[in-house]
N, C-alpha and C positions, 0 to 999 in steps of 0.2 A: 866741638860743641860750641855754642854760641849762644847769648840772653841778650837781648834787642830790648831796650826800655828808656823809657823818660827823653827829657829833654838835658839843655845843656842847664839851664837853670834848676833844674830837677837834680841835675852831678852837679852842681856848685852847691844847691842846698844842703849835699851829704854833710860836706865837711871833709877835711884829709883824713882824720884821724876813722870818721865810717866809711871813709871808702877803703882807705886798708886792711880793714876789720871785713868788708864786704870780701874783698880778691881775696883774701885769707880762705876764710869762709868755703865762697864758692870753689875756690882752686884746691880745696878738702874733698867738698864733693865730689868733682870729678874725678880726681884721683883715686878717688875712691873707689873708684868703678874702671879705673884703668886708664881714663882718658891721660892724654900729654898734651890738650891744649882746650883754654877755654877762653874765647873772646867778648869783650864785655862791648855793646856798641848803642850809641844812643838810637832811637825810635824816630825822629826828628830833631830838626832843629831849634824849633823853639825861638827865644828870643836871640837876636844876634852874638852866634859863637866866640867864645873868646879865640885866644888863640893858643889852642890845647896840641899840643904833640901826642901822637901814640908812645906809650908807655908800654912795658911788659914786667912782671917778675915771677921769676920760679914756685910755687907751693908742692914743696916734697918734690913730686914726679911730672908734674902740671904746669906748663906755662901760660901765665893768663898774662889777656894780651889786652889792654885798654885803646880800643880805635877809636877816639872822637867823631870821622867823617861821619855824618850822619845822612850825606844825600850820596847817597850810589854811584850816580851817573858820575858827578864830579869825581868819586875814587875812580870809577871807570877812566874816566877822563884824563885823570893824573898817571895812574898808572901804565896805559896806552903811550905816556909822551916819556914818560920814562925807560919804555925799551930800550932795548940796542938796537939801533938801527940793522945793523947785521944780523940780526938774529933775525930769521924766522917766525913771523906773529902767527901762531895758531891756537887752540884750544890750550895746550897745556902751557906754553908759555905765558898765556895770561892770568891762567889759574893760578899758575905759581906766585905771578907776582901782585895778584890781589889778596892771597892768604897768606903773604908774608906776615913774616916768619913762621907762622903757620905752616905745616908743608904737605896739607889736603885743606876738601873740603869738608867743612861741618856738615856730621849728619844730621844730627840735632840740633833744630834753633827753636827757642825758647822766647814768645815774642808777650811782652808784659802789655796788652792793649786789646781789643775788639777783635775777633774771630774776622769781623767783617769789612777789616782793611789792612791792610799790607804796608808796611814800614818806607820809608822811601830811602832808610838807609840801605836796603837789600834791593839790589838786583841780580848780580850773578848767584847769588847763593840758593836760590831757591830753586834754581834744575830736579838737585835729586836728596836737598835736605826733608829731612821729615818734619813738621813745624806744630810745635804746641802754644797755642793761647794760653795765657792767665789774665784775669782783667784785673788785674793790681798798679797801683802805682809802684813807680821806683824806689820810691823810700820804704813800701811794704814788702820790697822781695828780701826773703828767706830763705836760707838753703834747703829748708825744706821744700820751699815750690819746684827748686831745681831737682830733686831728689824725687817728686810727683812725674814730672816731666821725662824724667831716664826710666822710670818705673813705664809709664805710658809707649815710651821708645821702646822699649824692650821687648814689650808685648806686642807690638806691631810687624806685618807682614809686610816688607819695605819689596816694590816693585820696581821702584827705580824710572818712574816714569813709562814703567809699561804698564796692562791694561791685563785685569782679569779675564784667565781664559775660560 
């Protein structure tokens, strides 16, 4: 699972003390419903990023995973030069190493912004996620929107990229 919001000035707004209270929260959620992983990723960049490392921490059963990268292409980017050279570049090799420590992809992404544009932190993820809009700010998400969102998933007839027959 995955929630796509704000900017990087949007996550310095929080503060340390709500964004832990946030991963608390959210990493309830999901485990709540069984997941073991929930990725937290900004929506854009915004004003010039500090320089934030990925973070993760456990909630119960859950690990939620704080990715800063907010522009796709550059984690594409990064992670492509990252390979083994020896190794074999195909489909799953680089799934793996873009959902690290992650070890799939997100069904479910949760994108806080306009139905009518696409985050430019997601590129490969959108193949065969299933993707809910909320138009809220970052500092308005709530476990419950997350909790709307799995609700919505649930009920869905996931295709998978194929076409009604």
């Amino acid at each position: 699972m995955m929630v796509v919001g704000g900017t990087f000035r949007d996550w310095a707004d929080l503060g340390d003390e709500r964004w832990q209270q946030r991963v608390a929260e959210l990493g309830a959620v999901v485990d709540a419903v069984g997941g073991t992983w929930l990725t937290l990723r900004a929506y854009e960049l915004g004003d010039e990023p500090p320089e934030l490392e990925p973070w993760h921490r456990q909630v119960d059963h859950c690990e939620v995973i704080v990715d800063p990268c907010a522009d796709g292409r550059r984690r594409f980017a990064e992670v492509m030069s990252r390979l083994d050279p020896t190794v074999e570049v195909n489909e799953v090799t680089v799934a793996t190493s873009l959902y690290e420590p992650a070890d799939c992809e997100p069904d479910l992404v949760l994108i806080l912004g306009p139905s009518t544009q696409l985050p430019p932190s997601l590129v490969w993820e959108l193949a065969y996620a299933e993707l809910v809009f909320v138009e809220i700010a970052w500092h308005e998400l709530a476990p419950g929107h997350l909790e709307r969102a799995i609700d919505d998933f649930a009920n869905r007839r996931r295709r998978f990229g194929g076409l009604d027959p």
